[in-house]
DSSP file (Angstrom, degrees, kcal/mol; ACC not computed):
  #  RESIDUE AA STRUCTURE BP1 BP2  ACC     N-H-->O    O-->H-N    N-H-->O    O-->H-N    TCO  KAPPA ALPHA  PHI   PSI    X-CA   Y-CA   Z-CA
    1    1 A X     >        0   0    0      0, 0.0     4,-1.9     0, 0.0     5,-0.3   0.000 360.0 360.0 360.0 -51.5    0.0    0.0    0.0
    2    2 A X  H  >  +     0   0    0      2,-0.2     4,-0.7     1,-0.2     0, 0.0   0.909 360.0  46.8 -29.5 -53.4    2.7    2.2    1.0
    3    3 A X  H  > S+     0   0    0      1,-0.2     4,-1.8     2,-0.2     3,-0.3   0.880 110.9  54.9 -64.7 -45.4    4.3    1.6   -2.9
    4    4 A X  H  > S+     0   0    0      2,-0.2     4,-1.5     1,-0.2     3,-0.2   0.897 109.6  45.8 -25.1 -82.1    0.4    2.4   -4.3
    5    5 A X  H  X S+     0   0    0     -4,-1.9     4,-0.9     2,-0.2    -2,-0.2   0.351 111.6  53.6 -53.0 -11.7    0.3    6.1   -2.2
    6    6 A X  H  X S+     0   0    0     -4,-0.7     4,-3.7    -3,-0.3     5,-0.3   0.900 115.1  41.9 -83.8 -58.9    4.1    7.0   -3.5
    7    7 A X  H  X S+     0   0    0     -4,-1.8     4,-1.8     1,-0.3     5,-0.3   0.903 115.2  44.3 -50.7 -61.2    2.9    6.4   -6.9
    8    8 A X  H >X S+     0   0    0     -4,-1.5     4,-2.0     1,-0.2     3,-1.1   0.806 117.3  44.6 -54.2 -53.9   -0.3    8.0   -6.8
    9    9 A X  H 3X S+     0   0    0     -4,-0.9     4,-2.1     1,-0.3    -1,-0.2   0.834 120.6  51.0-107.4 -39.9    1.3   11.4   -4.7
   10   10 A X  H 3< S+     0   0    0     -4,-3.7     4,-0.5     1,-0.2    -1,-0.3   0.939 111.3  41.5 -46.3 -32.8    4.2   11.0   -7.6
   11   11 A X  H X< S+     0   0    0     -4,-1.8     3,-1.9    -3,-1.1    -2,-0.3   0.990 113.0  54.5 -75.0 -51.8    2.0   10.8  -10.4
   12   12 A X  H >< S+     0   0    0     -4,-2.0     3,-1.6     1,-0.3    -1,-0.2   0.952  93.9  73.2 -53.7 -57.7   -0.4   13.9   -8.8
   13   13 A X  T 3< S+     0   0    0     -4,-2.1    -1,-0.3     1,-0.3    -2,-0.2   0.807  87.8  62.2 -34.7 -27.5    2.8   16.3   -8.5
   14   14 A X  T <  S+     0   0    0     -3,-1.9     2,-0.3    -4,-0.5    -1,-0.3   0.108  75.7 108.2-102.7  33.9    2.8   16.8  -12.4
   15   15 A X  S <  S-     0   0    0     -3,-1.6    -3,-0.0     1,-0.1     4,-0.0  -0.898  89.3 -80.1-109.7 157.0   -0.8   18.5  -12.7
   16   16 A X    >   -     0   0    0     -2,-0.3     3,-1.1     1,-0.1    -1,-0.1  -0.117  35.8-115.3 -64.1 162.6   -0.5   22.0  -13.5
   17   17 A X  T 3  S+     0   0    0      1,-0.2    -1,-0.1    -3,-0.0    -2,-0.0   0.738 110.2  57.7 -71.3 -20.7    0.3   24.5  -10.6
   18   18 A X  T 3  S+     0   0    0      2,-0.1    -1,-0.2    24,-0.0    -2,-0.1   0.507  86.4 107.6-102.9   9.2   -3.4   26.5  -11.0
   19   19 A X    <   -     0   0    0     -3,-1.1     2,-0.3     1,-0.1    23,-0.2  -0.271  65.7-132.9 -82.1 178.9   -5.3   23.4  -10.4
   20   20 A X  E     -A   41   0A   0     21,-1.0    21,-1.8     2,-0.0     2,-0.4  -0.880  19.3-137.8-106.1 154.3   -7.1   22.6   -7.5
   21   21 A X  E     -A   40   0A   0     -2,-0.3   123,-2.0    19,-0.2     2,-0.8  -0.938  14.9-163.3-143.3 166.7   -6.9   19.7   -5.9
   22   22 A X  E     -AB  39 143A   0     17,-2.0    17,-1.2    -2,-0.4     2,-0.2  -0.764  15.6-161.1-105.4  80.3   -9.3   17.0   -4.1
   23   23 A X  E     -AB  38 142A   0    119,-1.3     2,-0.6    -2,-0.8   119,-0.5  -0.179  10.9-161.2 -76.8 145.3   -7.9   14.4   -1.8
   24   24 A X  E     - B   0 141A   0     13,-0.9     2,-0.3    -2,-0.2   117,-0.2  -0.731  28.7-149.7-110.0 161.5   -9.6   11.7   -1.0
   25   25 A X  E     - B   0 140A   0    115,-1.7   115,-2.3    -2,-0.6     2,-0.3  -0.842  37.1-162.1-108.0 150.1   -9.9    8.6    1.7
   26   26 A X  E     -CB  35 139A   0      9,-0.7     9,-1.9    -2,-0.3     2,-0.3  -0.996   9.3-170.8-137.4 137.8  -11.4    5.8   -0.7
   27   27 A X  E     -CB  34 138A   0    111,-3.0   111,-2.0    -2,-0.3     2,-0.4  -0.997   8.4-150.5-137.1 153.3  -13.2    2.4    0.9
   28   28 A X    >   -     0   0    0      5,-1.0     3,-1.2    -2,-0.3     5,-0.4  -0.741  13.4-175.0-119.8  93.3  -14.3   -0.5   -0.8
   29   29 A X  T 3  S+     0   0    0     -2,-0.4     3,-0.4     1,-0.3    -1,-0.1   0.782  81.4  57.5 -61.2 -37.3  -17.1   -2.7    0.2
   30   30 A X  T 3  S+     0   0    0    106,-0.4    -1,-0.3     1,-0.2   107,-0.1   0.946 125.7  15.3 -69.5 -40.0  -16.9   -5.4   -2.1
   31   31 A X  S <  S-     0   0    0     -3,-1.2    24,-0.9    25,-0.1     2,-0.3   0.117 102.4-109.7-146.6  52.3  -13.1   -6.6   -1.2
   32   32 A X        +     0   0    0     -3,-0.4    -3,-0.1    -4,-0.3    -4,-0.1  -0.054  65.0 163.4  83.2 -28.8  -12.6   -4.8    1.9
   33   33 A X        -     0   0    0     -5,-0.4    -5,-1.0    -2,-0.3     2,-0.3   0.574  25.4-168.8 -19.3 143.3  -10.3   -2.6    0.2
   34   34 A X  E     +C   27   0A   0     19,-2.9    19,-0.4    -7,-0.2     2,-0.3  -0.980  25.3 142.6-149.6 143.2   -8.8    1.3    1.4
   35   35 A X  E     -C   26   0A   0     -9,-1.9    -9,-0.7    -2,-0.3     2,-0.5  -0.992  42.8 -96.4-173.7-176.2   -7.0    3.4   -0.9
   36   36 A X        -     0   0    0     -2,-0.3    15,-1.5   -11,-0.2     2,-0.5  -0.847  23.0-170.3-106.9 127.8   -6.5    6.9   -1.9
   37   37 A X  E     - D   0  50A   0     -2,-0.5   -13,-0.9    13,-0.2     2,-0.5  -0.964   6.3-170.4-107.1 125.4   -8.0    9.3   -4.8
   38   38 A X  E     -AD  23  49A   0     11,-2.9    11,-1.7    -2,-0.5     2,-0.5  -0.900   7.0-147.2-122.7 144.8   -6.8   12.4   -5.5
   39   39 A X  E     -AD  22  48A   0    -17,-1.2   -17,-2.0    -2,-0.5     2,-0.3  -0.914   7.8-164.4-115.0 156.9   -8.4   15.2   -8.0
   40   40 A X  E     +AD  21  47A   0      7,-1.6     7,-0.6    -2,-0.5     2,-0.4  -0.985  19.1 165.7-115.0 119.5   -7.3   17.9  -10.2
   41   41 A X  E     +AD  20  46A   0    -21,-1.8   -21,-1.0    -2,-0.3     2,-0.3  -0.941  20.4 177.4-142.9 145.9   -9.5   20.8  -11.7
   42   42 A X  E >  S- D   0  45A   0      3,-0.5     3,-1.6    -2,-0.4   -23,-0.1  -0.794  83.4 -19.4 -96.0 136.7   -9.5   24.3  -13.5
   43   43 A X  T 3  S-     0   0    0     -2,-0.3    34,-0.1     1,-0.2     0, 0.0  -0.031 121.9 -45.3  67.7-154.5  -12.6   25.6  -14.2
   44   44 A X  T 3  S+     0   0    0     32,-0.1    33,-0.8    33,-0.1     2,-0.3   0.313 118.0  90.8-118.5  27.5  -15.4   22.7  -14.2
   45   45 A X  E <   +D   42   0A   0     -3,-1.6    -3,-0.5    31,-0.2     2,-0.2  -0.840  54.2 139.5-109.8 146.3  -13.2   20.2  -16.3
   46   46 A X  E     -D   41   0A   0     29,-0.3    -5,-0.2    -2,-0.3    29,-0.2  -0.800  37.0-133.4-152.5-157.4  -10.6   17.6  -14.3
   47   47 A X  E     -D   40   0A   0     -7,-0.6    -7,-1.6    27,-0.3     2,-0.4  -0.982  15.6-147.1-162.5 174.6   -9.4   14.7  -14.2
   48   48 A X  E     -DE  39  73A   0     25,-5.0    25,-2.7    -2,-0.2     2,-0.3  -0.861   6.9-166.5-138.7 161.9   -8.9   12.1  -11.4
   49   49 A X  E     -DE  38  72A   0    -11,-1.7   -11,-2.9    -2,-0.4     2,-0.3  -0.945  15.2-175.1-147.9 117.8   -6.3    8.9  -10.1
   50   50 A X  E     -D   37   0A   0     21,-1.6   -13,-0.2    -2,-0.3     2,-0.2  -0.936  13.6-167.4-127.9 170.1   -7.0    6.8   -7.7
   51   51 A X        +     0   0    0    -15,-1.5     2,-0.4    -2,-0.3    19,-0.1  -0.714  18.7 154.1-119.5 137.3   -5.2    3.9   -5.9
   52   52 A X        -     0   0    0     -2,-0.2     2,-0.4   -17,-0.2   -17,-0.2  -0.999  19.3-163.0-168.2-167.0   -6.8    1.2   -3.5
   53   53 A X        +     0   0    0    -19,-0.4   -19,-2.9    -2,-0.4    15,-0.3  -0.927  25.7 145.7-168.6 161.6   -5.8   -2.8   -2.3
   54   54 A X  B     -J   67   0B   0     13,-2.6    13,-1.9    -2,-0.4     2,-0.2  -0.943  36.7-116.2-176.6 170.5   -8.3   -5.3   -0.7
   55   55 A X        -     0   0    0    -24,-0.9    10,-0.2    -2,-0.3    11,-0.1  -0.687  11.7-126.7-172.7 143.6   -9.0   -8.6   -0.7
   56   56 A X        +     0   0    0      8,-0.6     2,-0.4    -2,-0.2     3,-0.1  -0.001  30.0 167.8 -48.8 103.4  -12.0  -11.2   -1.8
   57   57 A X        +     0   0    0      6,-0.2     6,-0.2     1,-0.1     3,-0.1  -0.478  12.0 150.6-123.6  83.7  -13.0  -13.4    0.9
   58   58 A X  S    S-     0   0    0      4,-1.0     2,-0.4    -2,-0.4     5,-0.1   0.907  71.1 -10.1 -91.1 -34.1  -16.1  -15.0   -0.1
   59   59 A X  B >  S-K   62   0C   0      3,-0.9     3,-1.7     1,-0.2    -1,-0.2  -0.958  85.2 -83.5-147.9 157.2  -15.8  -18.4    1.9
   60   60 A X  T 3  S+     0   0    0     -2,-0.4     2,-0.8     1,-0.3    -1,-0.2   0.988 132.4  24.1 -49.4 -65.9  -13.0  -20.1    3.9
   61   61 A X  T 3  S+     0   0    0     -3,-0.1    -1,-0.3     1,-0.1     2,-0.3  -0.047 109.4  90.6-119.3  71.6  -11.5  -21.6    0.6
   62   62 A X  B <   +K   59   0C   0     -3,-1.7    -4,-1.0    -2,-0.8    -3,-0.9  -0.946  63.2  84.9-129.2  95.8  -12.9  -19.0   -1.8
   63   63 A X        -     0   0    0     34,-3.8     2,-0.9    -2,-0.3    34,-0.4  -0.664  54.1-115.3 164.2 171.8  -11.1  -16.2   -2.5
   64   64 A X        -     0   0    0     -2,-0.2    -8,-0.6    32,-0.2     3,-0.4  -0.699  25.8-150.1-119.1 117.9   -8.7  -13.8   -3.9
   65   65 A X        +     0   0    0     -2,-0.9    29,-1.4     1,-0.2   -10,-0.1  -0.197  67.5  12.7 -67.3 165.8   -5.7  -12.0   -2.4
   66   66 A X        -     0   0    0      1,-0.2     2,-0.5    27,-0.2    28,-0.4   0.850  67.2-171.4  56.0  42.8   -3.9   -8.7   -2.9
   67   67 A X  B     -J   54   0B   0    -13,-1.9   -13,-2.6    -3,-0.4     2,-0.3  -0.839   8.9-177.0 -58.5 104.3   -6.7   -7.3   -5.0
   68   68 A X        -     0   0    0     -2,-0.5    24,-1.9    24,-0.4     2,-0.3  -0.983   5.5-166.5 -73.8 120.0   -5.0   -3.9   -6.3
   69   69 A X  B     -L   91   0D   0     -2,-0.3     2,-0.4    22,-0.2    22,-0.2  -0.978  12.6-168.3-135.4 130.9   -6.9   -1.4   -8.5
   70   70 A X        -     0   0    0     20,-2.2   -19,-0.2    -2,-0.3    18,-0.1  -0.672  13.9-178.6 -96.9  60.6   -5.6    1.7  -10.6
   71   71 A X        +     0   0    0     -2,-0.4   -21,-1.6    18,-0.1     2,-0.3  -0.190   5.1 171.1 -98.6 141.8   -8.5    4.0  -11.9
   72   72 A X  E     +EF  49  88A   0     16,-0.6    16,-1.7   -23,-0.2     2,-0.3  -0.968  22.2 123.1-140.4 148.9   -7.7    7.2  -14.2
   73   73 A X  E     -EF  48  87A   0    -25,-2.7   -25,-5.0    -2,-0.3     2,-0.4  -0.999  53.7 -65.1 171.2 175.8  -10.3    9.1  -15.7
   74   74 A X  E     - F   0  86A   0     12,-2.3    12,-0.7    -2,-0.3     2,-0.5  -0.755  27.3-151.9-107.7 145.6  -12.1   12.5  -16.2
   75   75 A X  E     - F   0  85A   0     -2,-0.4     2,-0.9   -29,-0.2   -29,-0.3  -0.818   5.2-165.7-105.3 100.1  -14.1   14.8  -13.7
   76   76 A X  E     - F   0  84A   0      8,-4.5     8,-0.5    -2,-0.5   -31,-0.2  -0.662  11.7-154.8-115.9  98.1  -17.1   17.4  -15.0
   77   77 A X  E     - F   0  83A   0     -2,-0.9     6,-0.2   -33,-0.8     3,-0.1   0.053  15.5-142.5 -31.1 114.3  -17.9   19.8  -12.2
   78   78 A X        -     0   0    0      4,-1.6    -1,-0.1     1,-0.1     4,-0.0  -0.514  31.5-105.0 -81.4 173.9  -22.0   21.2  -12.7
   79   79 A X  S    S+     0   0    0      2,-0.1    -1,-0.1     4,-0.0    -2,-0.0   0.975 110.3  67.4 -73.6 -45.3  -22.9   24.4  -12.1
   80   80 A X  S    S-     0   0    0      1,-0.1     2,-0.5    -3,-0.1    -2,-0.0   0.424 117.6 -81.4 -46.8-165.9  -24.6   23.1   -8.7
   81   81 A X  S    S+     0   0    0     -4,-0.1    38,-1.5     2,-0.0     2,-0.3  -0.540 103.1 109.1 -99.4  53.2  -22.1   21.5   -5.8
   82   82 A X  E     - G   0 118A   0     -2,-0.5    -4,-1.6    36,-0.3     2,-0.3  -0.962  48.1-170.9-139.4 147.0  -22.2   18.2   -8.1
   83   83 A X  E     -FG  77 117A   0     34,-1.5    34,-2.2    -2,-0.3     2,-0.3  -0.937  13.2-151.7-147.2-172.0  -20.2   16.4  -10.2
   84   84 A X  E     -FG  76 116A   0     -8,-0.5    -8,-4.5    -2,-0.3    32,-0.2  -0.950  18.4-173.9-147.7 130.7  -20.0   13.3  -13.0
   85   85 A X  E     -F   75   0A   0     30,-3.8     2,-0.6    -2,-0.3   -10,-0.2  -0.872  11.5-175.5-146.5 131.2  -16.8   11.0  -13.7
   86   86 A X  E     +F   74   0A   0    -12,-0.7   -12,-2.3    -2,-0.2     2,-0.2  -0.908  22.6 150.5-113.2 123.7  -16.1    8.5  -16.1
   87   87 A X  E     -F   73   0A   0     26,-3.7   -14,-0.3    -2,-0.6    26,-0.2  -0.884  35.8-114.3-140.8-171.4  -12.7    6.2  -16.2
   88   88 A X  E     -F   72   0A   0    -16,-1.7   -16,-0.6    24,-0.3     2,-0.3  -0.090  30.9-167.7 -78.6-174.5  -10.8    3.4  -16.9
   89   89 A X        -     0   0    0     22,-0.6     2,-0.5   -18,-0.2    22,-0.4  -0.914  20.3-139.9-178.5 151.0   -9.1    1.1  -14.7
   90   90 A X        -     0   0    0     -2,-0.3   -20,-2.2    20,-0.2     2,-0.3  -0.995  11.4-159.1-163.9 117.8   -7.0   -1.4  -14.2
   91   91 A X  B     -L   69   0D   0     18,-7.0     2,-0.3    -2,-0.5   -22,-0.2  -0.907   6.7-172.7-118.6 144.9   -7.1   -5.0  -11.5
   92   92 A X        -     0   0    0    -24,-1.9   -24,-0.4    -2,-0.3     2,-0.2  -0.646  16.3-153.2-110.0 163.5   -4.1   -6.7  -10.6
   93   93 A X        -     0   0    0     -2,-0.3   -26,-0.2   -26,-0.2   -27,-0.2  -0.918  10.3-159.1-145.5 129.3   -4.8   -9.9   -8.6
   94   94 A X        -     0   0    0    -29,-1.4   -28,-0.1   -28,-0.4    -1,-0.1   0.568  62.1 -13.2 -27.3-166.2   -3.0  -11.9   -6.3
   95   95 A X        -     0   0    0      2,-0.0     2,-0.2   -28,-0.0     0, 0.0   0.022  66.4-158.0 -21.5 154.0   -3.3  -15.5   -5.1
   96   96 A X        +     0   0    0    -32,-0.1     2,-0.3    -3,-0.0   -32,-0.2  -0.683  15.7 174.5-149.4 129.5   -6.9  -16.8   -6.7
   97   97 A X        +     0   0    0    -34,-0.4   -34,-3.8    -2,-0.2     2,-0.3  -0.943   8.6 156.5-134.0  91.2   -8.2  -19.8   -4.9
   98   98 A X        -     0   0    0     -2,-0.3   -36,-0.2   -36,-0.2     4,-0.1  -0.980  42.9-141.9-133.3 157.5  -11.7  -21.1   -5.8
   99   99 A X  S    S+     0   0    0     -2,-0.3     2,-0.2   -38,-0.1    -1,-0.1   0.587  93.1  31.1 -96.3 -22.2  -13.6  -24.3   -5.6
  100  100 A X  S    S-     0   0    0      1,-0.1     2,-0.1     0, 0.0    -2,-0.1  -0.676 106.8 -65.1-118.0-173.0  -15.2  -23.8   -9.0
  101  101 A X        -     0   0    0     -2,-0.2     2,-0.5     1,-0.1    -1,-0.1  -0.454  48.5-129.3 -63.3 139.5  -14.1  -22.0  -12.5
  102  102 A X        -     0   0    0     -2,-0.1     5,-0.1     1,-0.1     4,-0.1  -0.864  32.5-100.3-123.4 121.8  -13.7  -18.6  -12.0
  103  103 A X    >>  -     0   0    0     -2,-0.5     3,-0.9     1,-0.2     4,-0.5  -0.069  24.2-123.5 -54.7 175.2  -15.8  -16.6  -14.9
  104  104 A X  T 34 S+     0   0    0      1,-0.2     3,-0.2     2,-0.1    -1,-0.2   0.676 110.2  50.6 -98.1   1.7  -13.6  -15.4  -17.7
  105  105 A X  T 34 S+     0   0    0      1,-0.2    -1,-0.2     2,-0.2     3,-0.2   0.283 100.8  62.7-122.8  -0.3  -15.1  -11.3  -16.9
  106  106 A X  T <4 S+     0   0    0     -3,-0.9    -1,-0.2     1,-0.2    -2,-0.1   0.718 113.5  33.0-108.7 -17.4  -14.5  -11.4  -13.0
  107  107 A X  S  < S+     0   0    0     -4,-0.5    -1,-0.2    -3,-0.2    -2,-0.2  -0.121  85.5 122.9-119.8  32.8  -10.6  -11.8  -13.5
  108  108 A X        -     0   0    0     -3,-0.2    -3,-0.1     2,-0.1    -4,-0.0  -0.524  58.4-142.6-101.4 155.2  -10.4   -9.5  -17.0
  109  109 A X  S    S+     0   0    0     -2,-0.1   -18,-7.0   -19,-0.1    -1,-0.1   0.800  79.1  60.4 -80.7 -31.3   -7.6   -6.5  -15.9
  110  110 A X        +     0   0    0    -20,-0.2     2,-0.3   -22,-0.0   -20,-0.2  -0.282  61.2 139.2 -98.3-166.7   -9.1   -3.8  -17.6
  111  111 A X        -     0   0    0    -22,-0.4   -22,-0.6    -2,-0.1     2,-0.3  -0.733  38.3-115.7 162.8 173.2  -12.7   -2.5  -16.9
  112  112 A X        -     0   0    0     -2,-0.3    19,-0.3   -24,-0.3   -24,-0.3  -0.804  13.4-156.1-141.0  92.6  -14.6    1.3  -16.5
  113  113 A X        -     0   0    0     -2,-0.3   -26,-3.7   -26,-0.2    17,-0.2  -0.342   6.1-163.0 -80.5 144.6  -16.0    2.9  -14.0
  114  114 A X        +     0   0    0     15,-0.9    15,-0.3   -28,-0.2     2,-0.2  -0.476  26.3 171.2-103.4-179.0  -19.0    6.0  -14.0
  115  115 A X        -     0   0    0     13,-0.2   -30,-3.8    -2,-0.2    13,-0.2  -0.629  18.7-160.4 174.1 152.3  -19.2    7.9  -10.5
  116  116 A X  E     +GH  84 127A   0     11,-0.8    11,-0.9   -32,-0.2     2,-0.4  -0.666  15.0 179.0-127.5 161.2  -21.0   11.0   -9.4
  117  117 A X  E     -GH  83 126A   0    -34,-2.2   -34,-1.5     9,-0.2     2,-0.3  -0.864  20.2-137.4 179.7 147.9  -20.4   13.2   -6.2
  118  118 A X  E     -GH  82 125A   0      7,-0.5     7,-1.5    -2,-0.4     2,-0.3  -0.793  13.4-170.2-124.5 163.0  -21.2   16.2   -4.2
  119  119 A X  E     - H   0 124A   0    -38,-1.5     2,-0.4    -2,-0.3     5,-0.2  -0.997   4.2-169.4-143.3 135.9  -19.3   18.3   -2.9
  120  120 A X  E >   - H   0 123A   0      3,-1.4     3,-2.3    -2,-0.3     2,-1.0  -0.977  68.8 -40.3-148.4 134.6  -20.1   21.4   -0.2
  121  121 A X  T 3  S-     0   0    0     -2,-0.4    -2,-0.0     1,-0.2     3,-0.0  -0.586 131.8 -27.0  54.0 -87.2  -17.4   24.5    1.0
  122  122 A X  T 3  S+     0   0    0     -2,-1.0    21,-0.6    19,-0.1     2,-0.6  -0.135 119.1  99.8-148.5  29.8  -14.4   21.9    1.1
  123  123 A X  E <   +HI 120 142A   0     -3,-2.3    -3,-1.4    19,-0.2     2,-0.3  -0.924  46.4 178.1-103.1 150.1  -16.0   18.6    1.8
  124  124 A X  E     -HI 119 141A   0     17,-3.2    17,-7.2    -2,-0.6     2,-0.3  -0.988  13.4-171.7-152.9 150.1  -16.7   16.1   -1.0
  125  125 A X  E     +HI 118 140A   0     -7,-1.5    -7,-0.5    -2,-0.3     2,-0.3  -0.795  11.8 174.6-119.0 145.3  -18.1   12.8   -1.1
  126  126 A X  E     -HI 117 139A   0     13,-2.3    13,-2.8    -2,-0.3     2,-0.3  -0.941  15.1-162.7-164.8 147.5  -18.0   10.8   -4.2
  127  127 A X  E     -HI 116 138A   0    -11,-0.9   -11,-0.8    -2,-0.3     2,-0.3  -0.958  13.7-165.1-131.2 146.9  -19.1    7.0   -5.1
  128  128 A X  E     - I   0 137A   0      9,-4.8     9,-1.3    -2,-0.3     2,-0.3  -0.878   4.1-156.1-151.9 130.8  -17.8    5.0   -8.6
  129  129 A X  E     - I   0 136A   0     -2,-0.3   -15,-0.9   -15,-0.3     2,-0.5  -0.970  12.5-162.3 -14.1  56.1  -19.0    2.1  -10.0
  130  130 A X  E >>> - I   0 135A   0      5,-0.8     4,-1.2    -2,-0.3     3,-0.9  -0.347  16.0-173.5-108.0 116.3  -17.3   -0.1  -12.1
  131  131 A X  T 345S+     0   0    0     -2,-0.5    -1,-0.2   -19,-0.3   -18,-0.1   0.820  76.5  67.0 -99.2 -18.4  -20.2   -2.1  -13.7
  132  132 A X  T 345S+     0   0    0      1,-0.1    -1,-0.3     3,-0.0    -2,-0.1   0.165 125.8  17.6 -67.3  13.0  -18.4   -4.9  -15.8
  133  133 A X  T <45S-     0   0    0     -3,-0.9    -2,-0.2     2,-0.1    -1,-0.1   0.355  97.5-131.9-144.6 -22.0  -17.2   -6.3  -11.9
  134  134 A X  T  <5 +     0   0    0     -4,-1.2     2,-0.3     1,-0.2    -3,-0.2   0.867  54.5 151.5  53.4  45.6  -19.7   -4.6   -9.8
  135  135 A X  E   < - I   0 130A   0     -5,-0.7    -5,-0.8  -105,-0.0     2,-0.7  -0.682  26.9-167.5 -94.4 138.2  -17.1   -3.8   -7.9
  136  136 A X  E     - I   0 129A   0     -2,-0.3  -106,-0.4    -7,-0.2     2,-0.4  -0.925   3.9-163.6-137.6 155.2  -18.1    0.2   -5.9
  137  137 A X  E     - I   0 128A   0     -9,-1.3    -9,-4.8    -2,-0.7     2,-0.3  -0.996   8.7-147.4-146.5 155.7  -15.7    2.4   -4.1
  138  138 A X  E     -BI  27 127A   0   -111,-2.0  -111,-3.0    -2,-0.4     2,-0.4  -0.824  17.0-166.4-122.9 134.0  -17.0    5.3   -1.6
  139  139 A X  E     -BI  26 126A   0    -13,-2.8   -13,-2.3    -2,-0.3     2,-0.3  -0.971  11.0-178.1-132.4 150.0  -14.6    8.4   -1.5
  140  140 A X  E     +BI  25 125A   0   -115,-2.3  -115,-1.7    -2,-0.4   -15,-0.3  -0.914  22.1 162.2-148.2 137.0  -14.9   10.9    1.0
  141  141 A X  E     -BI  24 124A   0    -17,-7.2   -17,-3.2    -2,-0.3     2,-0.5  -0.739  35.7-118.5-146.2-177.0  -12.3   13.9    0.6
  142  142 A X  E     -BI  23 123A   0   -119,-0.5  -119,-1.3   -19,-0.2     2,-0.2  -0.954  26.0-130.2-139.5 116.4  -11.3   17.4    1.4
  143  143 A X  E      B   22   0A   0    -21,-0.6  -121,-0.2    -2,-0.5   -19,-0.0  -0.449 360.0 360.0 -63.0 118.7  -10.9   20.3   -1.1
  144  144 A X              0   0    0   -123,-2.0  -122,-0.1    -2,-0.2    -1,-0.1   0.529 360.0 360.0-121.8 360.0   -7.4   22.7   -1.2
């Protein structure tokens, strides 16, 4: 996780100096998961990177470790305190231990997540969706 939050804070450091930006805490219900999102936007255009790790425990010998996922994608601010993002994404997987055949769409790397989010003075909340895994992550962040 540590290696995940260098990258991301590397990666963040090369958005332009006027942008603002939107840190996040990120949790993931579906495989337990915590990880970090950060945004950048001018104006009511952005774009966003998040980080997270978890892992699948569906039964004692069902399940998959070291679940890491690498989402990049774009951010459109409304005029209201609201906003819309659609991005790509990227699952690394650990260990995979299951008692049956695993479908070929639950272990695919790439996938694309929508998410929506409101934001009021310098709190923001934000949820995204990744609907080919049904996989959901919860951000709740603070505006600088």
């Amino acid at each position: 996780m540590k290696k995940l939050l260098f990258i991301c804070v590397i990666i963040a450091s090369f958005a332009p100096l006027k942008a603002q930006p939107v840190i996040y805490g990120s949790i993931s219900p579906s495989d337990l998961g915590i990880g970090v999102r950060i945004d950048n936007f001018s104006g009511r255009y952005g774009t966003y990177l998040a980080v997270s790790d978890g892992h699948y425990k569906f039964a004692e010998d069902w399940y998959i470790r070291d679940h890491m996922k690498l989402a990049i994608g774009g951010v459109y601010y409304t005029r209201t305190q609201s906003f819309f993002s659609l991005g790509a994404s990227y699952h690394a997987y650990g260990e995979v231990k299951s008692p049956c055949v695993m479908p070929r769409r639950a272990l695919m790397p790439i996938s694309f997540e929508v998410g929506t989010g409101v934001y009021f003075n310098r709190l923001c909340t934000a949820i995204r969706v990744d609907f080919l895994k049904w996989d959901v992550a919860l951000d709740f962040g603070i505006k600088f």
